[in-house]
N, C-alpha and C positions, 0 to 999 in steps of 0.2 A: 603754669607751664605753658610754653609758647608754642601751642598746635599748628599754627599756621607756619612757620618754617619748616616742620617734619613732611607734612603734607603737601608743601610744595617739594621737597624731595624726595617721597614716594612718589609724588604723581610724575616727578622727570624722569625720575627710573622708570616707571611704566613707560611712560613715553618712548623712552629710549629702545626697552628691553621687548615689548611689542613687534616693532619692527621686524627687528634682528630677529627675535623667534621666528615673526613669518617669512623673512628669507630664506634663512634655514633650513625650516620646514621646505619650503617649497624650492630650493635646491636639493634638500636629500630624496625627497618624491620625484623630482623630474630627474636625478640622476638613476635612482634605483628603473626608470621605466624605461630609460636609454636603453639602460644592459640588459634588460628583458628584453629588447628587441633587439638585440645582435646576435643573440642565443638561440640555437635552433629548439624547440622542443624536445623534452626529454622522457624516451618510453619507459613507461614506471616496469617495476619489478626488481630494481636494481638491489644485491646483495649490497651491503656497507663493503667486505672487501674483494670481493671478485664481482662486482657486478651484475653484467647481461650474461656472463661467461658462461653458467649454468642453461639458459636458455638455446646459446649456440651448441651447447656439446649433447643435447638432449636426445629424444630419440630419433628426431627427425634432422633433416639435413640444414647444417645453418641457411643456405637459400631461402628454403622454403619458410624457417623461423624469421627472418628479414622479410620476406613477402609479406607474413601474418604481420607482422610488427608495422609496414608501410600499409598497408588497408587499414589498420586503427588509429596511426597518429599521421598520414601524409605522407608525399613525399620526399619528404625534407625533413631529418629528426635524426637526435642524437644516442649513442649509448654509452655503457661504461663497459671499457673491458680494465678489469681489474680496476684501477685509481685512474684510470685515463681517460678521457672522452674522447669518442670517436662521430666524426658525422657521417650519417647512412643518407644516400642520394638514390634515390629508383624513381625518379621521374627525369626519363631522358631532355624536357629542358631546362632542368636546374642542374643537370649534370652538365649539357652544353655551354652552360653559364658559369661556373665553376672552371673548367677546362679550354675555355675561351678568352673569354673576360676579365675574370677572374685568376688567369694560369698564377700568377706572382705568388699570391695567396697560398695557395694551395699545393706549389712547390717546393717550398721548402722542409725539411727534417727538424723535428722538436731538437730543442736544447738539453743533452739530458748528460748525466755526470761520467755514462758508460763510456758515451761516445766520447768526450772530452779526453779520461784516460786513454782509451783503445784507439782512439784514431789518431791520438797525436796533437791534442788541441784542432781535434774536426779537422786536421789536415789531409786527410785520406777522402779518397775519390766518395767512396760509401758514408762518408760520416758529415761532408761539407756541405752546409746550408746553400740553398740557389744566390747564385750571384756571379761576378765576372771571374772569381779564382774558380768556383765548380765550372765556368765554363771552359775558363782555362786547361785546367786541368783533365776535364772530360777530353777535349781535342786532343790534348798530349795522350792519351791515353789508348783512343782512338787511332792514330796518328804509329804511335811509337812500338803498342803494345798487341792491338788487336789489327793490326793492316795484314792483308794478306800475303805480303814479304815476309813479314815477321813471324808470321803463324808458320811457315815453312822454312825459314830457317832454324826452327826452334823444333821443329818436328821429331827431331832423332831424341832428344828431351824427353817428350810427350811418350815416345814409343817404350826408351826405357824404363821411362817411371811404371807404364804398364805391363812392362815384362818382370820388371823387380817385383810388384804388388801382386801378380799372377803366382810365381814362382812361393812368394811367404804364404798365400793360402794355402 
Protein backbone atom coordinates (compact mmCIF):
# COMPACT_ATOMS: atom_id res chain seq x y z
CA UNK A 1 0.00 0.00 0.00
CA UNK A 2 1.38 3.34 -1.10
CA UNK A 3 1.50 5.62 2.18
CA UNK A 4 3.44 8.28 0.73
CA UNK A 5 0.45 9.59 -1.65
CA UNK A 6 -2.19 9.52 1.49
CA UNK A 7 0.27 11.54 3.50
CA UNK A 8 1.03 13.96 1.06
CA UNK A 9 -2.79 14.51 1.05
CA UNK A 10 -3.39 14.74 4.58
CA UNK A 11 -0.61 16.89 5.04
CA UNK A 12 -2.19 19.35 2.22
CA UNK A 13 -5.40 19.32 3.86
CA UNK A 14 -3.76 20.20 7.03
CA UNK A 15 -2.01 22.78 5.22
CA UNK A 16 -4.86 24.11 3.90
CA UNK A 17 -7.55 23.62 6.68
CA UNK A 18 -5.03 25.26 9.42
CA UNK A 19 -5.16 28.50 7.96
CA UNK A 20 -8.76 28.89 7.34
CA UNK A 21 -9.50 27.63 10.82
CA UNK A 22 -7.36 30.33 12.15
CA UNK A 23 -9.03 32.98 10.24
CA UNK A 24 -12.14 31.97 11.19
CA UNK A 25 -11.49 31.72 14.48
CA UNK A 26 -9.96 34.97 14.71
CA UNK A 27 -12.68 36.84 12.56
CA UNK A 28 -15.49 35.23 14.81
CA UNK A 29 -13.40 36.62 18.09
CA UNK A 30 -12.67 39.93 16.69
CA UNK A 31 -16.31 40.36 15.47
CA UNK A 32 -18.00 38.92 18.73
CA UNK A 33 -15.59 41.94 20.53
CA UNK A 34 -16.76 44.67 17.98
CA UNK A 35 -20.30 44.23 19.32
CA UNK A 36 -19.40 44.07 22.80
CA UNK A 37 -18.30 47.48 22.46
CA UNK A 38 -21.09 49.20 20.77
CA UNK A 39 -23.24 47.84 23.62
CA UNK A 40 -23.80 49.68 26.51
CA UNK A 41 -23.84 47.58 29.69
CA UNK A 42 -26.62 45.75 30.88
CA UNK A 43 -28.02 46.07 34.65
CA UNK A 44 -28.63 42.51 35.75
CA UNK A 45 -31.96 41.57 37.38
CA UNK A 46 -33.75 41.26 34.28
CA UNK A 47 -37.02 38.99 34.28
CA UNK A 48 -36.91 36.76 30.82
CA UNK A 49 -40.38 38.66 29.94
CA UNK A 50 -40.92 41.78 31.49
CA UNK A 51 -37.75 42.60 32.42
CA UNK A 52 -36.30 45.85 34.70
CA UNK A 53 -40.37 46.50 34.72
CA UNK A 54 -40.58 44.92 38.28
CA UNK A 55 -37.86 47.00 39.47
CA UNK A 56 -39.40 50.51 38.25
CA UNK A 57 -42.91 49.76 39.52
CA UNK A 58 -41.44 48.75 43.03
CA UNK A 59 -41.90 50.49 46.19
CA UNK A 60 -39.91 53.15 45.59
CA UNK A 61 -40.07 55.73 42.81
CA UNK A 62 -38.59 54.72 39.43
CA UNK A 63 -36.02 57.96 39.77
CA UNK A 64 -34.70 56.84 42.48
CA UNK A 65 -34.46 52.99 41.20
CA UNK A 66 -32.38 54.55 38.05
CA UNK A 67 -30.26 56.47 40.51
CA UNK A 68 -29.48 53.09 42.63
CA UNK A 69 -29.10 51.30 39.33
CA UNK A 70 -26.52 54.40 37.84
CA UNK A 71 -24.25 54.26 41.17
CA UNK A 72 -23.72 50.41 40.38
CA UNK A 73 -23.25 49.94 36.72
CA UNK A 74 -22.30 53.98 35.51
CA UNK A 75 -23.34 56.29 33.75
CA UNK A 76 -24.23 54.94 30.73
CA UNK A 77 -26.22 51.39 30.90
CA UNK A 78 -28.91 49.74 29.50
CA UNK A 79 -32.34 48.06 30.65
CA UNK A 80 -35.21 45.91 29.46
CA UNK A 81 -38.56 47.12 29.64
CA UNK A 82 -40.37 44.18 28.61
CA UNK A 83 -38.52 42.57 25.18
CA UNK A 84 -37.01 46.00 24.51
CA UNK A 85 -33.86 47.70 25.48
CA UNK A 86 -33.79 50.84 26.64
CA UNK A 87 -30.51 53.10 27.25
CA UNK A 88 -30.30 54.87 30.72
CA UNK A 89 -28.13 58.14 30.46
CA UNK A 90 -27.43 60.10 34.06
CA UNK A 91 -24.29 61.48 33.42
CA UNK A 92 -25.00 64.93 32.09
CA UNK A 93 -21.92 64.57 29.47
CA UNK A 94 -22.77 61.53 27.81
CA UNK A 95 -26.19 62.96 27.72
CA UNK A 96 -24.72 66.16 26.07
CA UNK A 97 -23.07 63.87 23.63
CA UNK A 98 -25.96 61.83 22.78
CA UNK A 99 -28.13 65.07 22.14
CA UNK A 100 -25.36 67.03 20.45
CA UNK A 101 -23.29 64.89 18.48
CA UNK A 102 -24.99 62.36 18.38
CA UNK A 103 -28.74 64.07 17.70
CA UNK A 104 -29.38 61.64 14.20
CA UNK A 105 -28.94 58.57 16.26
CA UNK A 106 -31.05 59.07 18.73
CA UNK A 107 -33.90 60.72 16.96
CA UNK A 108 -35.35 58.62 15.31
CA UNK A 109 -38.71 55.98 16.32
CA UNK A 110 -38.11 52.04 16.36
CA UNK A 111 -39.58 50.15 13.31
CA UNK A 112 -42.24 48.41 14.94
CA UNK A 113 -45.54 46.48 13.15
CA UNK A 114 -48.04 48.99 15.35
CA UNK A 115 -46.83 51.81 13.88
CA UNK A 116 -46.82 50.54 10.29
CA UNK A 117 -50.55 49.51 10.60
CA UNK A 118 -51.78 52.78 12.64
CA UNK A 119 -49.84 55.38 11.04
CA UNK A 120 -50.37 54.44 7.78
CA UNK A 121 -47.01 53.08 6.58
CA UNK A 122 -45.25 55.60 9.40
CA UNK A 123 -46.98 58.31 7.39
CA UNK A 124 -48.48 60.14 10.34
CA UNK A 125 -46.56 62.95 11.94
CA UNK A 126 -46.21 60.52 15.40
CA UNK A 127 -45.22 57.41 13.61
CA UNK A 128 -42.39 58.99 10.97
CA UNK A 129 -38.78 58.03 11.58
CA UNK A 130 -36.40 61.46 11.47
CA UNK A 131 -35.72 62.59 8.20
CA UNK A 132 -36.71 65.34 5.48
CA UNK A 133 -40.53 63.96 5.14
CA UNK A 134 -40.80 64.26 9.33
CA UNK A 135 -39.46 67.54 8.72
CA UNK A 136 -41.51 68.22 6.13
CA UNK A 137 -44.31 67.28 7.65
CA UNK A 138 -43.64 68.64 11.18
CA UNK A 139 -43.58 72.33 9.33
CA UNK A 140 -46.87 71.61 7.62
CA UNK A 141 -48.17 70.89 10.71
CA UNK A 142 -46.75 73.58 12.46
CA UNK A 143 -47.63 75.90 9.73
CA UNK A 144 -51.17 74.77 8.99
CA UNK A 145 -52.59 73.13 12.07
CA UNK A 146 -51.03 74.55 15.34
CA UNK A 147 -50.51 78.63 14.05
CA UNK A 148 -52.15 80.85 16.02
CA UNK A 149 -54.63 81.88 13.09
CA UNK A 150 -55.67 78.52 13.08
CA UNK A 151 -56.14 77.90 16.70
CA UNK A 152 -58.73 80.68 16.52
CA UNK A 153 -60.48 80.03 13.76
CA UNK A 154 -61.20 76.77 15.05
CA UNK A 155 -62.05 77.89 18.44
CA UNK A 156 -65.99 77.79 18.22
CA UNK A 157 -65.06 73.74 17.49
CA UNK A 158 -63.03 73.42 20.57
CA UNK A 159 -65.79 75.29 22.74
CA UNK A 160 -68.59 72.90 21.43
CA UNK A 161 -66.91 69.92 21.79
CA UNK A 162 -66.53 70.95 25.43
CA UNK A 163 -70.02 72.06 25.88
CA UNK A 164 -71.28 68.60 24.26
CA UNK A 165 -68.85 66.45 26.66
CA UNK A 166 -69.95 68.71 29.70
CA UNK A 167 -73.68 68.32 28.97
CA UNK A 168 -73.18 63.91 28.49
CA UNK A 169 -71.62 63.90 32.08
Amino acid sequence: MDYSHSLTATSAVAIIAFPLLFLFSFLWISRRNTNSKKTAPEAGGAWPIIGHLRLLGGSQPPHISLANMADKYGGIFSIKLGVHRALVVSDWEIAKECLTVNDKEFASRPKLASSEILGNNRAMLGFAPYGPYWRQIRKVAAIELLSNHRLELLKHVRESEVKTSLQQL
